[in-house]
N, C-alpha and C positions, 0 to 999 in steps of 0.2 A: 121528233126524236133527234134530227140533227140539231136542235137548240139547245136538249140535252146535253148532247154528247160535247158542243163546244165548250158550255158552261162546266164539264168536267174536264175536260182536257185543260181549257185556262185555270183550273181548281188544280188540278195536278202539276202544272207549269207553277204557279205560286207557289206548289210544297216544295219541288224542287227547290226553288231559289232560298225556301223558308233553310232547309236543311242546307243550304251551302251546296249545292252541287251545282250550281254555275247555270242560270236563266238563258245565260247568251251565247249557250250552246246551239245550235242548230237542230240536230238531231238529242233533242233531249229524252225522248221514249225509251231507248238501248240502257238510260242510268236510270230509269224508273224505277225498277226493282231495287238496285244497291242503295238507293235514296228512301225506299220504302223501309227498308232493312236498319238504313243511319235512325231513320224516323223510331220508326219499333224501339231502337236500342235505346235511344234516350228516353224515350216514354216511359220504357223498363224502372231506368235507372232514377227516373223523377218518382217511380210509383214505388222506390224502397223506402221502408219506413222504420224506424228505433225499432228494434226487438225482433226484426227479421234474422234468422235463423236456418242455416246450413249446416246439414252434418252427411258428412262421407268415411267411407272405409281409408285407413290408414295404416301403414305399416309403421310401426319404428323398430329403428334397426338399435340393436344393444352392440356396447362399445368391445363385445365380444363375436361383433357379428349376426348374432341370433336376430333373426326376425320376427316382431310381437305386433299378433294382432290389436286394432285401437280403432280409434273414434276420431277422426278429426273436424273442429265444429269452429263455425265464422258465426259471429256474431255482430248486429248493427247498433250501434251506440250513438248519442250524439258527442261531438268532440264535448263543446258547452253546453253542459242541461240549460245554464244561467241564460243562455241566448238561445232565443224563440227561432233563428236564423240560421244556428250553428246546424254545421256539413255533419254528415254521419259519416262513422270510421269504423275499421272491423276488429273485432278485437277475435281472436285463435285462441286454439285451446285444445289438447290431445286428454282424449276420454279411455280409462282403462277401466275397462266390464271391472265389476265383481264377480269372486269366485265363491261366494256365499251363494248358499240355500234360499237365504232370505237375508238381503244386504237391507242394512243401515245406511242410514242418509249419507251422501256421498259426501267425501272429501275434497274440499277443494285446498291446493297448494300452493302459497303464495309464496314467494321466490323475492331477496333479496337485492340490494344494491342500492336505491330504486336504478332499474335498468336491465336489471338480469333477465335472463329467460328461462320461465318455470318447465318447457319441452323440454329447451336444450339440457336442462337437469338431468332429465333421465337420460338422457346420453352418459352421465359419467357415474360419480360412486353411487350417486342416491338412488340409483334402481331398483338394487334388491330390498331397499325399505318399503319403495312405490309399490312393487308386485306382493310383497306382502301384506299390506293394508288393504290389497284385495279384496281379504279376508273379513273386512269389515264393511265395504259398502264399495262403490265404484270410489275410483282413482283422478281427481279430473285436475290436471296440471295446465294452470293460466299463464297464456302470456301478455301480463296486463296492459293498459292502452301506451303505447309507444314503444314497444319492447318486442322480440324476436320475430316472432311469425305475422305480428298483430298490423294492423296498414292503417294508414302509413306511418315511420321513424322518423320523427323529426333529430335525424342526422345532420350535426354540422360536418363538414368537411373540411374544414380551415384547420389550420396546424398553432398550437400555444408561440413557437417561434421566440420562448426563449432567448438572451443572447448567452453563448455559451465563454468566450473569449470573458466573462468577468464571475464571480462568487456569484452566488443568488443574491441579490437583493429585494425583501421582499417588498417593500414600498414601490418598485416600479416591476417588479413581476404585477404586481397587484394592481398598477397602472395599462399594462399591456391586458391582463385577464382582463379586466372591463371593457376595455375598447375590444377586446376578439369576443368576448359574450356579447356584447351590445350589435356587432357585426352580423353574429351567428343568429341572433331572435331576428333583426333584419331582413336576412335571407331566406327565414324559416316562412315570416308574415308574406315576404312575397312569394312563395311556394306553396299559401293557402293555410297554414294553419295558423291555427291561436291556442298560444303556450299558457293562455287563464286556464285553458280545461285541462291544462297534466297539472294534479292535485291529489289530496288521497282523498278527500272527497267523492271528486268523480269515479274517482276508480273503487272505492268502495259501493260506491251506486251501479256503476259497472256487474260489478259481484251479485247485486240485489237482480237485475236484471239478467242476470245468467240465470239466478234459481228462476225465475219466472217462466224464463225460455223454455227450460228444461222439464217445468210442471212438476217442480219439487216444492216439500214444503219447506225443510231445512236442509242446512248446512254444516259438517262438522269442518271449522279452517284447520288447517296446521301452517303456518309462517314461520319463517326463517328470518332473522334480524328485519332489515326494512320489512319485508312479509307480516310481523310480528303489528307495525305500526299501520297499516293497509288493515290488519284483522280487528285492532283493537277499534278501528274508525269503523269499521262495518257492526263489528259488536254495539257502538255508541248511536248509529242510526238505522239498525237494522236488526236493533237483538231478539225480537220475535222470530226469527227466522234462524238466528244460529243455535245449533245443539249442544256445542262445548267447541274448545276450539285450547291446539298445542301453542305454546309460544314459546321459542328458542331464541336465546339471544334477543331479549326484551329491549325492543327500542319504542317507550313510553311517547304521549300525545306532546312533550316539551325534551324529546331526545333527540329529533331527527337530524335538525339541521349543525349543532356546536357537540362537541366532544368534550370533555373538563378535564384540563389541563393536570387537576391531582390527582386523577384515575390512570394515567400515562405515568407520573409517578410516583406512585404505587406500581405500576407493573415495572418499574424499573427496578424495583427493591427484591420482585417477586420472580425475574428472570434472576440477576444475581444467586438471590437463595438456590436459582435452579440450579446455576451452573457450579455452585462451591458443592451441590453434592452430588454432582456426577464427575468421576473421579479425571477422565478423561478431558470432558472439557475446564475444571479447575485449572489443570495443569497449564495448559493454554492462556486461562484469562480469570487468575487466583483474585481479581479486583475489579469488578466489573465496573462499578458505579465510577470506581477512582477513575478507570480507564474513559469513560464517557468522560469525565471534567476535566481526565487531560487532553482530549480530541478535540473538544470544544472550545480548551483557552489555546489550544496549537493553532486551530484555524481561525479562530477569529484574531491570532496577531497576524499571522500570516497565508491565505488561501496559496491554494495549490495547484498548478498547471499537471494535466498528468493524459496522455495520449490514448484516447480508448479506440474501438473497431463498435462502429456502428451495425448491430444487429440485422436491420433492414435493407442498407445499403452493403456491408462490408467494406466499407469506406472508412479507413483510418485520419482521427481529428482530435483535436486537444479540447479539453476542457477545463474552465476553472472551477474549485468548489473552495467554498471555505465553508462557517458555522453554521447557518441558517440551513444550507445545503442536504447538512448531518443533521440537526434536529426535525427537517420534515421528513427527509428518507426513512432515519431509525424509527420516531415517532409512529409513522406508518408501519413498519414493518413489526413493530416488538406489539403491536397491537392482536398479531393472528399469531394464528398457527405457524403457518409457514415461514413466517420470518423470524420465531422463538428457535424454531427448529434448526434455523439456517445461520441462527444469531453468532455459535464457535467462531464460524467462518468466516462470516462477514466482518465479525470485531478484532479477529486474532490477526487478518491481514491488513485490518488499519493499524494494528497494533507494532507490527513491523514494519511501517514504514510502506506499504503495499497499497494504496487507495485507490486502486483500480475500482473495486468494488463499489465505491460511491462516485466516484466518476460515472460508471458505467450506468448507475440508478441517475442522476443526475441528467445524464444525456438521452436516459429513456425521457425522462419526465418533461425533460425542456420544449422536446421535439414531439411528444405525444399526440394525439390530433382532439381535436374539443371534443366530438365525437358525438353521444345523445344529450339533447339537450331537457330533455325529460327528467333527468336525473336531475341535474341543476334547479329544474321549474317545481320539482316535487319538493324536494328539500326545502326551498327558499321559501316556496306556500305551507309548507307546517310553521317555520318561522322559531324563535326560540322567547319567552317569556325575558322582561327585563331582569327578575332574576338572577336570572340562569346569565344573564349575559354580563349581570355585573360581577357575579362568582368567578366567571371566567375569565376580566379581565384582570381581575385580582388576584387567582391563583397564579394566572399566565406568569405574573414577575417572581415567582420563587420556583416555578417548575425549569427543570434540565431542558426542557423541550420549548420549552413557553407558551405558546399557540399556535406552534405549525400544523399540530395534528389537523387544524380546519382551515388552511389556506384553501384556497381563497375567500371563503366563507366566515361571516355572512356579508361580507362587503362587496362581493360580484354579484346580490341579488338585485343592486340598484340598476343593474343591465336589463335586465328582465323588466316584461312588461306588470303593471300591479297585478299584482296573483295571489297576496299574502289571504292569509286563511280567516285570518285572527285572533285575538285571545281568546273567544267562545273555542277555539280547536282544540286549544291548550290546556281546559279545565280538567281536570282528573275524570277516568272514567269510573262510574258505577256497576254495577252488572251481576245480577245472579247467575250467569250463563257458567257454568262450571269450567275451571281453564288449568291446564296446565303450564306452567313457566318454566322453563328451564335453560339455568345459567352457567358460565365455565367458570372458574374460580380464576383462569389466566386470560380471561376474556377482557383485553380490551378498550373493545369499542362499544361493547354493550353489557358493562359491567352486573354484577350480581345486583348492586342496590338497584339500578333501573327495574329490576323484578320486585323487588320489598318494594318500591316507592307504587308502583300501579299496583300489583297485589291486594293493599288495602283497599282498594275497592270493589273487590272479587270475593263476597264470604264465602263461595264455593272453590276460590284459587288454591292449588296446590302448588308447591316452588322445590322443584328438584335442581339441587345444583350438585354439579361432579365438578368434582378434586381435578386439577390439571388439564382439563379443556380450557380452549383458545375459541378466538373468534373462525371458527370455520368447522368442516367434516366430521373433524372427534367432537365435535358440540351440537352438529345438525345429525349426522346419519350414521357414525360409524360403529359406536359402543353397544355392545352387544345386550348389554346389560339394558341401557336407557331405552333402546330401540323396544325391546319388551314391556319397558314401564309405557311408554308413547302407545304401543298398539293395543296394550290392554285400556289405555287410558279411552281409549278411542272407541273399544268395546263397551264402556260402561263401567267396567271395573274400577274399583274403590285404590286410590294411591298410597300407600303405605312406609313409603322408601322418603325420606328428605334427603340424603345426601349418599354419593357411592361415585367413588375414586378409581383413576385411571392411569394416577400418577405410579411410577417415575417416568417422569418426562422425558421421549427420545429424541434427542436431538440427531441432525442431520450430522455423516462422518466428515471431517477435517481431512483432506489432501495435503500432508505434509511435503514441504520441499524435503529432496532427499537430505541424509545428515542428520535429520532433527526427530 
């Protein structure tokens, strides 16, 4: 027995030392246990495998307070299917019961940007849409792989760092963006991850593997712009398993990554028409388009120094802006909602001489922080067809904006590591799976034809597009009208409506100086 016991005790002295709890301790016995415990835990954590699956009770709390019972559920994925080697990651996800008798296949909700977070969603307007799709099957709102709840975010931290003292220039913005992207994957690779597996690929396999988990057989998606191109890849390697699925704000397998230059203006023709017939903002700005070519030949003879109050700091600092400045800010902003709505005001006080306003955007932008890099790795991996990218440098020389809409893109994807998809990504999808599309008529970043050009491969596709949505809320959740065409669509119900208007367009009110 005592030859036993020695031979365990020196068995037990080597685990120690295995697990790091320090051999040339003396009294090693007393950390036996807490070394037993280290032991257990990594054993644990070696014996999790893909497709391990947690769900616990969860509140969320509504942006009114109310407290709503839910489902919150962890899921184990590998980062890279591609690699036999790749870590597992968790991907989140808040599960809201059906209120049906007998629910229909649940809805999963794929969530915009690439980046956004589909939880955080129902935090704000899109709730009462959430809770009523109830009605049709459970609720289950993803936050895909590298996004809100989901672990880990490959977060950069680094700052864009701009210089503000001169105009934009974009040939050496676009020399700084690569060296802080290139920085950023860097820092990311020595914190463990590999930015090959953020792709819509895997994150459509992702999805495949949630219905597995959950012991469904289908799917019905609903996506929201990027959402949209997340659905349509799952649809193209997965479509045995989806039911039908809503697509808002259509961004097709060759839309993710570049924007087209004459679809920016066109919306500039189509804000104007807005503003000549609302009587109030005419008065303001009776020439929009004129007013844009005379902003654009003012700053590019001469940029502008103008002293703004930094948001974050409250720290008062000058800034330069000249042309390029004002074609990526407006570009950006006349693309949504909220900056259609905001547009009186932002253009009437460049218009008097007042450029706080684009200062003020300008010094957001410079100083903004790189932030996920997910967004970046997903985009650059859909990639854009040559095409598409000779159209674009073609239009680029006769549009007002030319191609800032997609600074820095697709020239920061050379930071990144090889991720691209291919051109088998980019082939048109085919699909019986029956779909809804719906597009804003002032949408854009994900213009109405992006739905006509995928549609033709959908003979079950029906294409609702409304009069005066924008890229954002009156296009995803707000219209009272569409919200009924969406849930009935989701019932099974036959679509009957092509087109239904929300115009006259409200714009945001104008703070006049007194006097005027």
């Amino acid at each position: 027995m005592q030859t036993i016991w020695q031979s365990l005790r020196y068995g037990m002295r080597a685990l120690v030392e295995r697990v790091g709890c320090g051999s040339s301790v003396p009294q090693w016995r007393p950390m036996l246990a807490l070394c037993l415990l280290l032991l257990m835990s990594r054993t644990a954590l070696s014996q999790q495998k893909a497709g391990d699956l947690k769900l616990e009770a969860y509140t969320l709390e509504t942006p009114d307070r109310q407290k709503l019972t839910a489902e919150l559920g962890k899921l184990l994925v590998p980062e890279n299917r591609r690699n036999t080697k790749s870590r597992l990651i968790e991907l989140a996800f808040v599960r809201l019961k059906s209120t049906a008798q007998t629910p229909g296949a649940p809805i999963i909700y794929l969530e915009g940007g690439p980046g956004n977070s589909g939880i955080a969603a129902a935090r704000g307007p899109a709730l009462p849409l959430f809770l009523a799709l109830r009605e049709v099957g459970d609720v289950i709102l993803l936050d895909q792989r590298g996004t809100g709840m989901s672990k880990p975010n490959p977060i950069c931290l680094r700052t864009w760092d701009w210089p503000l003292d001169q105009p934009a220039n974009p040939a050496e913005m676009l020399r700084v963006a690569l060296e802080r992207a290139k920085a950023c994957a860097e820092d990311l690779q020595k914190q463990g991850f590999d930015l090959s597996g953020y792709n819509t690929e895997e994150s459509a396999d992702d999805i495949e593997a949630l219905r597995e988990a959950l012991g469904v057989e289908k799917f019905k998606l609903w996506g929201v712009s990027y959402g949209t191109h997340l659905a349509l890849t799952m649809i193209r390697r997965h479509e045995r398993h989806v039911e039908r699925a809503v697509l808002a704000g259509v961004s097709g397998p060759d839309h993710a990554l570049l924007k087209l230059p004459n679809t920016i203006q066109r919306q500039l023709a189509q804000v104007d028409a807005l503003l000549k017939a609302d009587a109030n903002a005419n008065k303001l700005i009776p020439d929009f388009q004129g007013l844009i070519s005379q902003l654009l030949d003012q700053l590019g003879k001469k940029p502008l120094t103008v002293e703004v109050t930094d948001a974050r700091t409250g720290q008062k600092g000058a800034v330069t802006v000249g042309k390029w400045d004002l074609q990526f800010l407006a570009a950006t902003r006349l693309t949504q909602t909220w900056g259609i709505a905001g547009a009186p005001a932002f253009f009437y006080a460049l218009s008097q001489g007042d450029f706080t306003p684009l200062a003020q955007g300008a010094l957001g932008f410079r100083r903004a922080p790189v932030g996920s890099m997910m967004t970046a790795a997903m985009v650059c991996a859909s990639g854009a067809s040559e095409e598409r990218s000779r159209t674009i440098s073609r239009d680029a020389t006769r549009a007002a904006f030319g191609d800032a809409i997609n600074f820095p893109f697709p020239e920061v994807c050379a930071a990144l590591p090889k991720i691209g998809l291919g051109k088998a990504f980019r082939i048109p999808i085919k699909s019986s799976v029956p779909a809804l599309f719906i597009s804003g008529t002032l949408d854009g970043r994900t213009p109405v034809s992006n739905a006509e050009e995928v549609k033709k491969g959908f003979p079950n596709g029906h294409h609702l597009v409304i009069e005066g949505a924008s890229h954002g809320y009156d296009l995803f959740y707000f219209f009272p009208r569409s919200q009924e065409i969406l849930q009935g669509f989701l019932k099974g119900q036959p679509v009957t409506t092509n087109r239904i208007s929300i115009l006259p367009f409200r714009f945001d009110p104008v703070n006049l100086p007194a006097g005027r």
